[in-house]
Structure formats: structure tokens, C-alpha cells
KOLGU-95165 format. One line per field, with one value per atom (N, C-alpha, C): chain; atom name; x, y, z. Coordinates in Angstrom, 2 decimals, always signed. Atoms other than C-alpha are relative to their C-alpha. Layout:
<atoms>
ch: A, ...
at: CA, ...
x: X, ...
y: Y, ...
z: Z, ...
</atoms>
This chain:
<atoms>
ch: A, A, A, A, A, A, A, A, A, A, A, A, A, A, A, A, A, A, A, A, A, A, A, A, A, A, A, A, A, A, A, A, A, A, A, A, A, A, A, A, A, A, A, A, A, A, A, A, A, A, A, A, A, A, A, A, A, A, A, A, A, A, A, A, A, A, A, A, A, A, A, A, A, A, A, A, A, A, A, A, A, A, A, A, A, A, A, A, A, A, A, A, A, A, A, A, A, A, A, A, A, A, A, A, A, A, A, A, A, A, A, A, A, A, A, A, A, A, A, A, A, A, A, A, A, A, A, A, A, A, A, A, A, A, A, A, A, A, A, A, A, A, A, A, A, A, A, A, A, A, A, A, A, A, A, A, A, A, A, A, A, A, A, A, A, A, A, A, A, A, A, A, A, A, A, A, A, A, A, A, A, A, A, A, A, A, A, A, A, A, A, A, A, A, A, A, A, A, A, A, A, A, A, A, A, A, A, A, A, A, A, A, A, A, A, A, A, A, A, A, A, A, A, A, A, A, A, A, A, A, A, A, A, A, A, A, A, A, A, A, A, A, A, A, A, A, A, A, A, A, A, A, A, A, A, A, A, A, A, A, A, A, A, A, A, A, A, A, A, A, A, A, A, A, A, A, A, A, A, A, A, A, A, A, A, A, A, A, A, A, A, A, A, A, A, A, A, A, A, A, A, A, A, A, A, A, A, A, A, A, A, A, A, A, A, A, A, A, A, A, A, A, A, A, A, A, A, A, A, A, A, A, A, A, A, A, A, A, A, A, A, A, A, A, A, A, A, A, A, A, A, A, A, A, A, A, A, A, A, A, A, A, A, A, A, A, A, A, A, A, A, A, A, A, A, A, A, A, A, A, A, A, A, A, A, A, A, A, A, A, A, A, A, A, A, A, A, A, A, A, A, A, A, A, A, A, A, A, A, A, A, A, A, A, A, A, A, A, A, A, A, A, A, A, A, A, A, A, A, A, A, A, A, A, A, A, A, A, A, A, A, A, A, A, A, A, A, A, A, A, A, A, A, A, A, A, A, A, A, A, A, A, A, A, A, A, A, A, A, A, A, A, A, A, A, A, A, A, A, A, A, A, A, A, A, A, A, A, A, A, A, A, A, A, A, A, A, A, A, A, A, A, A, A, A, A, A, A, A, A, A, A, A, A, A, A, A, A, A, A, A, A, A, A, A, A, A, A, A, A, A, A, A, A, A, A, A, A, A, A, A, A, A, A, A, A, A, A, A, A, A, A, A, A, A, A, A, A, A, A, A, A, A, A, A, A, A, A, A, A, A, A, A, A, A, A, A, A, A, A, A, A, A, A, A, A, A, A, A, A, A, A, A, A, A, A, A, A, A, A, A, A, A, A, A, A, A, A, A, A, A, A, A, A, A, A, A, A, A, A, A, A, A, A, A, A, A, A, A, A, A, A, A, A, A, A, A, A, A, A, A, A, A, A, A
at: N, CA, C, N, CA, C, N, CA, C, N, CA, C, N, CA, C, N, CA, C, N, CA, C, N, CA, C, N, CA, C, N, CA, C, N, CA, C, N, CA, C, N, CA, C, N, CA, C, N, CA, C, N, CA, C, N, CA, C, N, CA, C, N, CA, C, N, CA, C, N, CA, C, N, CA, C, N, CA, C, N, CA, C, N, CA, C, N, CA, C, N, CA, C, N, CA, C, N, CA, C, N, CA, C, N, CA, C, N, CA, C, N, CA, C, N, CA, C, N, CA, C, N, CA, C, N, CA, C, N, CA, C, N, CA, C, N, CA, C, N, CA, C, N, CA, C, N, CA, C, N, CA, C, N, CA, C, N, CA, C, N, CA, C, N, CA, C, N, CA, C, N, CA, C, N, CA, C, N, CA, C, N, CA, C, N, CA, C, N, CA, C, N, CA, C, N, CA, C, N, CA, C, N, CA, C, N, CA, C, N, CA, C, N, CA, C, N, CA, C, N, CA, C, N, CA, C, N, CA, C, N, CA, C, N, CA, C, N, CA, C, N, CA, C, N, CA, C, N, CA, C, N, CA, C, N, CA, C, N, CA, C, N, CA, C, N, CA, C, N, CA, C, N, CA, C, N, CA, C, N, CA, C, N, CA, C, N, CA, C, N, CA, C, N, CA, C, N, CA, C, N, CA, C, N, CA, C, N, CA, C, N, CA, C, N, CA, C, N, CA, C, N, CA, C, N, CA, C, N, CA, C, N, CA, C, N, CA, C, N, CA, C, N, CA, C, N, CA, C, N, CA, C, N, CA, C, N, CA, C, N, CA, C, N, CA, C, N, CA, C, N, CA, C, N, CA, C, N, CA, C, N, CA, C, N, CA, C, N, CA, C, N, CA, C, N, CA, C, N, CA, C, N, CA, C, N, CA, C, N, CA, C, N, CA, C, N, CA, C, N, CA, C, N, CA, C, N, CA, C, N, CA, C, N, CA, C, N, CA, C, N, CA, C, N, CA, C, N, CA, C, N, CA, C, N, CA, C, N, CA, C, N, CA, C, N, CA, C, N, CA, C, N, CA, C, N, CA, C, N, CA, C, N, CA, C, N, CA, C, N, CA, C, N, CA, C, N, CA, C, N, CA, C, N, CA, C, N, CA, C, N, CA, C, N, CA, C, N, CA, C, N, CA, C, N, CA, C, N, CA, C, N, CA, C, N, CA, C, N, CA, C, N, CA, C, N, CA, C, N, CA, C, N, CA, C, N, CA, C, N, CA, C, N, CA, C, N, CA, C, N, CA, C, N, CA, C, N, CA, C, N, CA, C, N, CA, C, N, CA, C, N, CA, C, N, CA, C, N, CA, C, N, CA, C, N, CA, C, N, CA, C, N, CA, C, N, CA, C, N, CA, C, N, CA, C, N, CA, C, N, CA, C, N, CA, C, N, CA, C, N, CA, C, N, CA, C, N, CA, C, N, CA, C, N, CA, C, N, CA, C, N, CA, C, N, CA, C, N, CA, C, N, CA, C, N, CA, C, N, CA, C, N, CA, C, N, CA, C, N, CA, C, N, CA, C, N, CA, C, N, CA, C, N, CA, C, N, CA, C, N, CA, C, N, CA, C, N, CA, C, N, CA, C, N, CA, C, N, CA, C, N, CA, C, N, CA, C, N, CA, C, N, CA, C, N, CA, C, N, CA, C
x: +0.00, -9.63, -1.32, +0.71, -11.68, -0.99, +0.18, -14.24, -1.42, +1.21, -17.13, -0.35, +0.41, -19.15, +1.22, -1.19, -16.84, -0.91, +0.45, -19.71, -0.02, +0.00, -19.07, +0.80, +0.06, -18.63, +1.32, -0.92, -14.98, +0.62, -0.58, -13.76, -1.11, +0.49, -16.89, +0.49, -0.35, -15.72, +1.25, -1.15, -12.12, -0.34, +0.46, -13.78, -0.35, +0.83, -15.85, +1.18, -0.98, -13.08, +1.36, -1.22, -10.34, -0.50, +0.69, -13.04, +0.65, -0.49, -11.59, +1.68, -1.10, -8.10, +1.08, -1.15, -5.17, -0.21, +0.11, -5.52, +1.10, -1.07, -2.70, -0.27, -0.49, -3.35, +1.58, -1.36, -0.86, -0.70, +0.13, -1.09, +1.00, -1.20, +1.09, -0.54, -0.07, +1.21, +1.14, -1.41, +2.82, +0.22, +0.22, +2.30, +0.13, +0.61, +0.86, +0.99, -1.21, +4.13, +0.39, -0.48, +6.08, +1.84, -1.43, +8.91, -0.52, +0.07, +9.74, -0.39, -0.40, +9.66, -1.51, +1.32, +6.94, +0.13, +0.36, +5.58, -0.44, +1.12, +3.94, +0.29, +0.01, +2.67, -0.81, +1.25, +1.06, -0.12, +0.70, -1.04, -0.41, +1.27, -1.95, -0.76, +1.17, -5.29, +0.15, +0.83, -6.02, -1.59, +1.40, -9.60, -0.55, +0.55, -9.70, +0.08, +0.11, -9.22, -1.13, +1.48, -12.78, -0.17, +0.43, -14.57, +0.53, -0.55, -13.44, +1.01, -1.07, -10.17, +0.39, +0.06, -10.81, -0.86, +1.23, -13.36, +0.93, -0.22, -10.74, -0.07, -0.17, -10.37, -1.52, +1.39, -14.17, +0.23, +0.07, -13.51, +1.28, -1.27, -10.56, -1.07, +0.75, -11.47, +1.21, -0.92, -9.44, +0.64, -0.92, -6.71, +0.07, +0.46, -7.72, -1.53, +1.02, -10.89, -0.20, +0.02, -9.87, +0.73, -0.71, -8.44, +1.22, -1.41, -4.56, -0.21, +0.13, -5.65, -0.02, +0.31, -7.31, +0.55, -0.91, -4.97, +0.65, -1.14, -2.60, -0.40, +0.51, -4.66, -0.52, -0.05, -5.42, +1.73, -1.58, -1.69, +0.71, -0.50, -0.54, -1.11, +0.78, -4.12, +0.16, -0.25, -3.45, +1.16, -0.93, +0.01, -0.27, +0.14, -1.31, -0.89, +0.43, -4.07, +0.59, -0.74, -1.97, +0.91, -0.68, -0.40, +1.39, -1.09, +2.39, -0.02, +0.24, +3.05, +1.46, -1.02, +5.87, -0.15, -0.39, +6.93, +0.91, -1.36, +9.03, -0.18, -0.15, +10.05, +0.86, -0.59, +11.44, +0.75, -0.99, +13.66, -0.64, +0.71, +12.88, +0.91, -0.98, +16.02, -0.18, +0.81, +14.83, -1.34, +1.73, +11.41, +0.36, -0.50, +13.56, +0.84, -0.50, +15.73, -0.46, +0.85, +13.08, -1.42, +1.51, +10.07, -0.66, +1.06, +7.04, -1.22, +0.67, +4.75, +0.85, -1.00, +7.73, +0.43, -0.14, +8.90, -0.92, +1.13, +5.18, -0.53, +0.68, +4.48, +1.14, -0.87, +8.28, -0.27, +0.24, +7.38, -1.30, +1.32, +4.34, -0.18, -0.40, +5.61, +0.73, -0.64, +8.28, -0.55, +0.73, +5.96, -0.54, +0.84, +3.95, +1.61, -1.09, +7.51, +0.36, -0.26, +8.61, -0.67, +0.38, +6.13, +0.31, -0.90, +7.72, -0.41, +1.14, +5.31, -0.58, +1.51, +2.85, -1.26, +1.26, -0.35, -0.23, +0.15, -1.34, -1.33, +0.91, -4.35, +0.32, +0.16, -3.56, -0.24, +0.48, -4.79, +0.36, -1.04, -3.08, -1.16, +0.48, -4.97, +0.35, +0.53, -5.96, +0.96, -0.54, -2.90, +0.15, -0.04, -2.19, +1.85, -0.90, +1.48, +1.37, -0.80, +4.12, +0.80, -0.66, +6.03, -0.14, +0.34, +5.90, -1.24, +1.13, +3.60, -1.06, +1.52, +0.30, -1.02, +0.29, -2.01, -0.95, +0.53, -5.06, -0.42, +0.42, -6.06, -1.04, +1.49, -9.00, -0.19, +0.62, -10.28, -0.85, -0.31, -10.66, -0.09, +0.14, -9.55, +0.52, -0.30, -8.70, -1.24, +1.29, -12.27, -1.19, +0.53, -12.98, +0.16, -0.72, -10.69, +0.28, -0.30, -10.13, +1.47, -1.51, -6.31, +0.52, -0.36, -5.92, +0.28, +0.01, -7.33, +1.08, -1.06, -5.09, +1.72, -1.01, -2.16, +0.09, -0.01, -2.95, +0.15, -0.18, -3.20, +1.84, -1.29, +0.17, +1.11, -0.24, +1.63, +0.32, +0.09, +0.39, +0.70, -0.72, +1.36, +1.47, -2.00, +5.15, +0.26, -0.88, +5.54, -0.55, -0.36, +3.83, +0.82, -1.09, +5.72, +1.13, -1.28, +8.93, -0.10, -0.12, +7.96, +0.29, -0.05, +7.56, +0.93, -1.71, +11.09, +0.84, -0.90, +12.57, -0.49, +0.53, +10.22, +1.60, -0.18, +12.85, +1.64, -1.01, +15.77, -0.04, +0.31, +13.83, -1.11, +1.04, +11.64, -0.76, +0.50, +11.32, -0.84, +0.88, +9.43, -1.82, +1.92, +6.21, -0.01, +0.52, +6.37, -0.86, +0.96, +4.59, -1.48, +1.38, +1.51, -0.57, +0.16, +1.49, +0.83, -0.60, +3.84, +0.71, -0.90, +5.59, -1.15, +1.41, +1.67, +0.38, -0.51, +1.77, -1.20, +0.62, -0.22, +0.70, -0.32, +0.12, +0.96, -0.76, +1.87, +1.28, -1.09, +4.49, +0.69, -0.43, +4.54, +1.13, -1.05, +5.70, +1.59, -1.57, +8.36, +1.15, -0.95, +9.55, +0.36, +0.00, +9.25, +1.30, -0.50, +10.97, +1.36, -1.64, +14.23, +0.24, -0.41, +14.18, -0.25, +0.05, +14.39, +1.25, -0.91, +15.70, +0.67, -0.53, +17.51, -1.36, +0.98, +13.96, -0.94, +0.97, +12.35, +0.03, +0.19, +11.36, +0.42, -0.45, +12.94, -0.29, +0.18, +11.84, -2.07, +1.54, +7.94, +0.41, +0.16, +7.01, -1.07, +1.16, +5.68, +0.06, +0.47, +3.76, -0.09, -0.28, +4.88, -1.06, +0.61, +2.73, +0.83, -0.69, +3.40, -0.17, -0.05, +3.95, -1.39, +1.11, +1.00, -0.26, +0.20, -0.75, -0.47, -0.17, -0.70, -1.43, +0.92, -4.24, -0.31, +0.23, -3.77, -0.11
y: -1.22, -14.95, +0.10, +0.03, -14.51, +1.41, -0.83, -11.79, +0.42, -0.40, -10.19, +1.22, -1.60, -6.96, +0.90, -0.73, -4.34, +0.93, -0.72, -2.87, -1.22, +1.19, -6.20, +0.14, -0.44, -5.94, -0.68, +0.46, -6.21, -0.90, +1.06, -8.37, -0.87, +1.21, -10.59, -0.50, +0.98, -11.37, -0.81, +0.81, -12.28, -1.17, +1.13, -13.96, -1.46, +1.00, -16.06, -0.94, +0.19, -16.57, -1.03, +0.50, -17.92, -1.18, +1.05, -19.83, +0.52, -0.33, -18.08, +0.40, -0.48, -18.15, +0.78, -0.83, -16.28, +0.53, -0.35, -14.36, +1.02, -0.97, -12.46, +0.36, -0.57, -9.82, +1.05, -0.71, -7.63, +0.43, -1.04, -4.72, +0.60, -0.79, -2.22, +1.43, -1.27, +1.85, +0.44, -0.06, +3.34, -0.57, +0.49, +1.82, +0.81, -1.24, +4.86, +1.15, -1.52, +7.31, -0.10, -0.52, +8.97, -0.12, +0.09, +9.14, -0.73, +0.38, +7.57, -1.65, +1.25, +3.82, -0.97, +0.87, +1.07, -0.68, +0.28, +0.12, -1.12, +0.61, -2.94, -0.73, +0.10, -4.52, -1.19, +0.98, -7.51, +0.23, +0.68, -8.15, -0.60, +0.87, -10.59, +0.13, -0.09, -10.79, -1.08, +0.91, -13.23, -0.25, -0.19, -13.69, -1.48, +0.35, -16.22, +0.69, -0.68, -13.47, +0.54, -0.99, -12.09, +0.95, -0.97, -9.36, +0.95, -1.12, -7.00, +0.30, +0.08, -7.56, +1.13, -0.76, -5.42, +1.27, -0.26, -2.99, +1.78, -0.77, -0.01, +0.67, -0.35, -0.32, -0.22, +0.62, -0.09, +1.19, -1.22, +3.21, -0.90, +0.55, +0.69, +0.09, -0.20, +0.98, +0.40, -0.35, +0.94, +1.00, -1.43, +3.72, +0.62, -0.74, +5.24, +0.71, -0.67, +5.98, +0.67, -1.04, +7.91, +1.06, -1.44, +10.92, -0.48, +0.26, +11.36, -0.10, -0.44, +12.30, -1.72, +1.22, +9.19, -1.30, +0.47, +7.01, -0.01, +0.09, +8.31, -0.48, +0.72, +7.52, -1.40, +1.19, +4.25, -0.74, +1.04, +3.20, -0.48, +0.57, +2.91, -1.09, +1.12, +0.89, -1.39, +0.93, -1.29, -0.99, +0.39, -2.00, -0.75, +0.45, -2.52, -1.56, +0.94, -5.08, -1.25, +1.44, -7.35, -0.47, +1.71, -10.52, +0.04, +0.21, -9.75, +0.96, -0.97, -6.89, +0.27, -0.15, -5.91, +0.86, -1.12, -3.24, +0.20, -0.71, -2.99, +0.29, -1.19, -1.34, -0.62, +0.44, -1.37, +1.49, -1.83, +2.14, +0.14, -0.29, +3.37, -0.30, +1.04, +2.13, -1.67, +1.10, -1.35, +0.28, +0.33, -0.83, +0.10, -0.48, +0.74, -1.39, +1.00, -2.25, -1.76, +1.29, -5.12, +0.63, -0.28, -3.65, +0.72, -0.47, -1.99, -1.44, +0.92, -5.44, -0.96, +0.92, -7.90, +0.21, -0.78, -5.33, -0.56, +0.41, -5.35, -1.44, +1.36, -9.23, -0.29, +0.69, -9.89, +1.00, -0.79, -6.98, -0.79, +0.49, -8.49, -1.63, +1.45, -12.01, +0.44, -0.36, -10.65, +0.40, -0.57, -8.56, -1.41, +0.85, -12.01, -1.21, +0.85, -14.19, +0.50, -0.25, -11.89, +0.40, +0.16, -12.37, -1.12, +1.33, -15.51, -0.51, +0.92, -17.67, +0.91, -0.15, -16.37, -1.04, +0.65, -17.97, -0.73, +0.96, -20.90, +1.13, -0.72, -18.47, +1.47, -0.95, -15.14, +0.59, -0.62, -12.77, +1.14, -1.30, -10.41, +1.06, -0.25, -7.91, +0.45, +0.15, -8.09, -1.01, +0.49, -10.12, -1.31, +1.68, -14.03, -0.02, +0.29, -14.17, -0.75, +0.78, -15.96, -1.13, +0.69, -17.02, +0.97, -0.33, -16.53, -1.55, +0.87, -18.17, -0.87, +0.28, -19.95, +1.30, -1.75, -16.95, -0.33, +0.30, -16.24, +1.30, -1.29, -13.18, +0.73, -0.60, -10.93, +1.61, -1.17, -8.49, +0.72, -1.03, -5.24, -0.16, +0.83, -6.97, +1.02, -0.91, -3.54, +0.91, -0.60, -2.70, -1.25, +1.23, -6.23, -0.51, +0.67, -7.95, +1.04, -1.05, -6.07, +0.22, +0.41, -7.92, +1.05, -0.26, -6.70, +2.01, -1.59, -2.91, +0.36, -0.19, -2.83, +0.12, -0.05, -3.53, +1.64, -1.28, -0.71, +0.97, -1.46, +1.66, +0.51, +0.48, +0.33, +0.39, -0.56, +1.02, +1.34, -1.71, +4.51, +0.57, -0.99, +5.81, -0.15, +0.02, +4.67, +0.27, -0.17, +5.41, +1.61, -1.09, +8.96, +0.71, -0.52, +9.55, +0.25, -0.06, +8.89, +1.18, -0.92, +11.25, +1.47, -0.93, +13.65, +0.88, -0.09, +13.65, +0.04, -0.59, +13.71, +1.33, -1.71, +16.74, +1.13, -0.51, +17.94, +0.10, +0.46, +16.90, +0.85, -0.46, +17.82, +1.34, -1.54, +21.03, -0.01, -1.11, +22.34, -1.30, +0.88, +18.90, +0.16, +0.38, +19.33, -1.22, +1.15, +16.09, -0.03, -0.28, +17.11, +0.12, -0.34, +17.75, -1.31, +1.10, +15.11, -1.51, +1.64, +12.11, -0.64, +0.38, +11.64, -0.45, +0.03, +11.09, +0.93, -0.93, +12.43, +1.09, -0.91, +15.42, +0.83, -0.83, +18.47, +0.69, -0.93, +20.46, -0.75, +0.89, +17.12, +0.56, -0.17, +16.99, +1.69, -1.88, +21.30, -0.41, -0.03, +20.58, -0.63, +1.38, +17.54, +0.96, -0.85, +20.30, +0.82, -1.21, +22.91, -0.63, +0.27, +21.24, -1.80, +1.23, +17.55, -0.98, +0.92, +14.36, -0.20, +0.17, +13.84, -1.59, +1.29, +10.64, -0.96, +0.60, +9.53, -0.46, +0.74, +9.27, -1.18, +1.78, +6.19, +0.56, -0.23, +6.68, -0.58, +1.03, +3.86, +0.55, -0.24, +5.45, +1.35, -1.06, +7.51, +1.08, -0.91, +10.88, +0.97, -1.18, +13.36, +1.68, -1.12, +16.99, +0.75, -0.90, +19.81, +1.07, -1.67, +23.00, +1.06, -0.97, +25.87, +0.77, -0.74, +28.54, +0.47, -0.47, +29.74, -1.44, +0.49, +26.81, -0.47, +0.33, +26.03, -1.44, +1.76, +22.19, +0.26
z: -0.82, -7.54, +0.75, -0.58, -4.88, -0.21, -0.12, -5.28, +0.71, -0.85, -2.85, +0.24, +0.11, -2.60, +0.55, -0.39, -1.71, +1.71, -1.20, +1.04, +1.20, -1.43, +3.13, +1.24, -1.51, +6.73, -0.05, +0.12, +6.76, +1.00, -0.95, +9.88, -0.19, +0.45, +9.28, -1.02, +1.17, +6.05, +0.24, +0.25, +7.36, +0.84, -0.64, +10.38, -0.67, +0.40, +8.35, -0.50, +0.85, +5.45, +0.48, -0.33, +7.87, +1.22, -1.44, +10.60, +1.35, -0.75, +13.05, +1.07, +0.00, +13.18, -0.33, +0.75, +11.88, -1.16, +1.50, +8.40, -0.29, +0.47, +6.58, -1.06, +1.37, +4.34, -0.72, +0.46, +1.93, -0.88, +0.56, +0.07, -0.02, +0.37, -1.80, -0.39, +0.28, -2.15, -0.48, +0.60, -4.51, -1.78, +1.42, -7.56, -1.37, +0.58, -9.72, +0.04, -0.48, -8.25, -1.65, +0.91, -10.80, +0.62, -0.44, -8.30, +1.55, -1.22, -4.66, +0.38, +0.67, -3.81, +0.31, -0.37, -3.81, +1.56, -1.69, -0.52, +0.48, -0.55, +0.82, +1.41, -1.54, +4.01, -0.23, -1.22, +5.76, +1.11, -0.81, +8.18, +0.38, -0.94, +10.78, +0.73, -1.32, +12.81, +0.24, -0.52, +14.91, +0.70, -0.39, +14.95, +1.31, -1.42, +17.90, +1.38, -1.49, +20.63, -0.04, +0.43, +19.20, -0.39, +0.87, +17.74, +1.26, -0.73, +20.85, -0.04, -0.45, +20.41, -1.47, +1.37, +16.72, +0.54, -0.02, +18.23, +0.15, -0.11, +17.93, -1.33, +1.49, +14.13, -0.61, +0.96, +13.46, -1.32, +0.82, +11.00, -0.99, +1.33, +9.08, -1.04, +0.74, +5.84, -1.07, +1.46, +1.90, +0.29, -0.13, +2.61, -1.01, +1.49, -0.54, +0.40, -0.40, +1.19, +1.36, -1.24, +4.46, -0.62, -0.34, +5.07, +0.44, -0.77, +5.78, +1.35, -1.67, +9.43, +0.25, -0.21, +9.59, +0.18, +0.12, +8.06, +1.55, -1.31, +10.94, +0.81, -1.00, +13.42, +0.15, +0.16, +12.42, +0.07, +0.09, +12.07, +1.68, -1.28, +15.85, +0.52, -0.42, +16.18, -0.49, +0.76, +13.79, -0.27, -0.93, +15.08, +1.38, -1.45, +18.42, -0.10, +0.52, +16.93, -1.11, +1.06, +14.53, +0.93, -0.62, +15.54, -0.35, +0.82, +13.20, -1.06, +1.28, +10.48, -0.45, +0.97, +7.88, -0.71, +1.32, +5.70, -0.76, +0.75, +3.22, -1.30, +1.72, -0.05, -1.15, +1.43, -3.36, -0.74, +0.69, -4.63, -1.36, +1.25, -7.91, -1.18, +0.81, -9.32, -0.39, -0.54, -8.33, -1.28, +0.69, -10.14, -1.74, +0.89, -13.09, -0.80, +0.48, -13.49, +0.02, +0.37, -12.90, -0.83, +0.53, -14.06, +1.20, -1.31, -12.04, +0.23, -0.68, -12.21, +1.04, -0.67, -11.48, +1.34, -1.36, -8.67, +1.13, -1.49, -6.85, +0.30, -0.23, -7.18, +0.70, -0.68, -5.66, +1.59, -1.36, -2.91, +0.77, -0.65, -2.08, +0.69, -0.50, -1.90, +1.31, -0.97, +0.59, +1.60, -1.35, +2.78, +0.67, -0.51, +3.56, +0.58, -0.64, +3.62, +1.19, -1.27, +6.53, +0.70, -1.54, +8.88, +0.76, -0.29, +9.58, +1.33, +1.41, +9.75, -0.53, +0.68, +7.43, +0.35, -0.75, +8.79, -1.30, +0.79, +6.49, -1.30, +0.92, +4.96, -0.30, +0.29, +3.27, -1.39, +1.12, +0.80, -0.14, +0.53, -1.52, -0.45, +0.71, -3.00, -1.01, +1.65, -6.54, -0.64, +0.89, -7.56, +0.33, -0.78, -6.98, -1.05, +0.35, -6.84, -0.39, +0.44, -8.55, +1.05, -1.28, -5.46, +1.43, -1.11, -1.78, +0.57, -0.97, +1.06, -0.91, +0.46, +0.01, +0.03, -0.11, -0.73, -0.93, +0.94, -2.58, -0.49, +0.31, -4.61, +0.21, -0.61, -3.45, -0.79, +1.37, -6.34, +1.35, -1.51, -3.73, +0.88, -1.44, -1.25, +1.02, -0.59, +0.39, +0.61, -0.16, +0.47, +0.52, -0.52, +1.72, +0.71, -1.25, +4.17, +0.93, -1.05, +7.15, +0.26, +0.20, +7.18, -1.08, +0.89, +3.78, -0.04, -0.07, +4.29, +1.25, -0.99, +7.58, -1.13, +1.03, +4.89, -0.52, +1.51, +2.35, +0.91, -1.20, +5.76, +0.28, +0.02, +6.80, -0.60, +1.47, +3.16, -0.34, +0.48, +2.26, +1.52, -0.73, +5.72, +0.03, +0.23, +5.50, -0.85, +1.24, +2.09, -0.31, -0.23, +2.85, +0.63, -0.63, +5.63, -0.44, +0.61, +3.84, -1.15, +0.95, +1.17, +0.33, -0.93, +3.38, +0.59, -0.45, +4.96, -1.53, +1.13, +1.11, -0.22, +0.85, +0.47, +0.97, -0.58, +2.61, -0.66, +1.00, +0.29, -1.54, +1.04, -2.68, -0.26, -0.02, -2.29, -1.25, +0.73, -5.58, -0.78, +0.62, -6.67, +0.70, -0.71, -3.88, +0.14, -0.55, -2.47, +0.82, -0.77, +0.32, -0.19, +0.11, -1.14, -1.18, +1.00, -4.00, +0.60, -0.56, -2.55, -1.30, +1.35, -5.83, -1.19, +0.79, -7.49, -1.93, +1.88, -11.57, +0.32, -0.01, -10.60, -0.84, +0.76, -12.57, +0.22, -0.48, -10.06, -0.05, -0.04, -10.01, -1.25, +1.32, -13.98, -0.04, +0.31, -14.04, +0.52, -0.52, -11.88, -0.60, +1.05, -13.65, -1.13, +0.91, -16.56, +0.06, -0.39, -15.07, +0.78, -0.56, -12.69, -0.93, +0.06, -14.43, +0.80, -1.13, -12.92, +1.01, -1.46, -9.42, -0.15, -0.45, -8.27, +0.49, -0.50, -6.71, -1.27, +1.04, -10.10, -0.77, +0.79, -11.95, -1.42, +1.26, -15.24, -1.30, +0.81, -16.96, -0.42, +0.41, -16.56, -1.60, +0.85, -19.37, +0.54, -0.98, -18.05, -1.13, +0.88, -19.82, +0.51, -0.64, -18.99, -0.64, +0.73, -19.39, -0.56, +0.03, -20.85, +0.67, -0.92, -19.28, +0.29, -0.27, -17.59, -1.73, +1.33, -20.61, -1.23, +0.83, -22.98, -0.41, +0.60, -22.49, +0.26, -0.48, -21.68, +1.59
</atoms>
């Protein structure tokens, strides 16, 4: 596994990393839900059109470390800048009846199979997976590759968005404000109406007790 500071200057590092050509990362959001489906994405740069040809996404950066706003506004750039990108998912049935690792290592293979080609060099982050493309693992490689953090952007905004549009299905859960996350306000609900069709069933979730209890 490949691993490098996490404050490294993220398109130099892919620059360097790939010599200048093509790099594909992938990343997944979604992982951590309670309900709603796993997410992931690649990305291609091509770093022979040059460093200007990146000079919109200088604020990219781990989608765990912007702001939703942000996020958004990064996602049509980051579209406009890749060579090649993919999204797709996994239901919660799906995660229920393979597992939640098995799930994100076959999602993650997928995202990189359909960019079709996958560029001879890409990097997953954190995992090095079973099958798919040639690929190499990059321990926070979301906070490292510029490819990679473009991914995780990618990711979280389609698999917020979508939550978004069920909150609209499911109200009395608060998707909207949590995204299917095990927050507290999630857990009550889970408490209080049960599980929906969107939940993972197979997780074990810890409900609270009601106002008052003190926990």
C-alpha cells in the first residue's frame, strides 16, 4: 500500500505518481450508513494537458473535509475536468445479502471497470482489491491523490443527493439532515417507526432510549 503525508500537494502527487499521463482514482461513500445505498466513483485526469487544465479544482480536497456547499460546487468542475468518470451503487439489500466489505471491494472494482479503459495506473483508496483493473491501494488516498479526492466528491454528492429525494419518501426518518448516517436523531426514529425498506438489516444498530433516559 502506497502511503504519503496526507498535507501533500494533491495534483503534484498524481502528476508525479503517473509521469504525466492518465491516473484513475476510486472512492466510495456510504460505508458507515445505517440505511440507503453504497456509492462509489472513479476518476480520470489526464495530466498531459497540464497543471491549467486543473486550475479550477484548486479548493478539491477529501469530501469529508468540505462543506456540502462546496462539495456541490466542486461536482460540475470535476465533471468538466475528468477524462472519464463513473458512478454507481449497491442497494442495501445488496450489502445485506453479500456483506458490507465484499459489497465495497466488488463496487469499487466496478466503478474503475466502467470507465472503459481504465488507464493502465489507478488508485483505490485504502483498499487493494480483489478483482478489477490493475490498481494500487493509497492509505488516505482521498486526502492525497487529487484523482482519488475528485472520486470521494463524486460519491458523497450522488449518494447525498439521492438521500435527499427519499427524504421525500421517508420523512419521519430525517434523511435530509443525516443521509441515512447512525446519528442519534436517525437511531430515535429507527426507535420510534422501525426499519424502512432502505435500511441495512444485516447492521446491528444501537437505539437509544427515549428523551429522559439520560444516555
Amino acid at each position: 500500500m502506497v502511503s504519503l503525508p496526507a498535507d501533500a500537494d494533491l495534483f503534484a502527487f498524481d502528476a508525479d505518481y503517473c509521469g504525466g499521463g492518465e491516473l484513475a482514482g476510486a472512492d466510495e461513500a456510504g460505508r458507515g450508513c445505517l440505511a440507503g445505498p453504497l456509492v462509489a466513483a472513479a476518476v480520470v485526469f489526464d495530466y498531459s494537458r497540464g497543471p491549467g487544465a486543473f486550475a479550477a479544482l484548486a479548493r478539491l480536497n477529501d469530501s469529508k473535509k468540505l462543506s456540502r456547499a462546496r462539495r456541490e460546487e466542486l461536482f460540475p468542475l470535476i465533471v468538466g475536468a475528468a477524462s472519464r468518470f463513473t458512478i454507481v451503487m449497491a442497494a442495501s439489500h445488496t450489502i445485506d445479502d453479500r456483506g458490507l466489505h465484499r459489497t465495497n471491494l466488488a463496487l469499487l472494482a466496478r466503478s474503475l471497470t466502467s470507465l472503459d479503459p481504465c488507464p493502465p495506473l489507478a488508485l483505490v483508496d485504502g483498499y487493494q482489491l480483489p478483482a478489477g483493473p490493475p490498481h494500487r491501494a493509497l492509505k488516505h488516498g482521498d486526502a492525497t491523490s487529487a484523482c482519488v479526492a475528485a472520486a470521494s466528491v463524486l460519491a458523497k454528492v450522488s449518494r447525498d443527493r439521492l438521500m435527499m429525494q427519499l427524504h421525500q419518501r421517508f420523512p419521519q426518518y430525517g434523511f435530509n439532515r443525516h443521509v441515512g448516517y447512525a446519528t442519534r436523531d436517525h437511531r430515535q426514529a429507527i426507535a420510534e417507526h422501525g426499519l424502512s425498506s432502505l435500511h441495512r438489516r444485516s447492521f446491528r444498530i444501537s437505539l437509544p432510549l427515549f428523551e429522559g433516559d439520560g444516555t
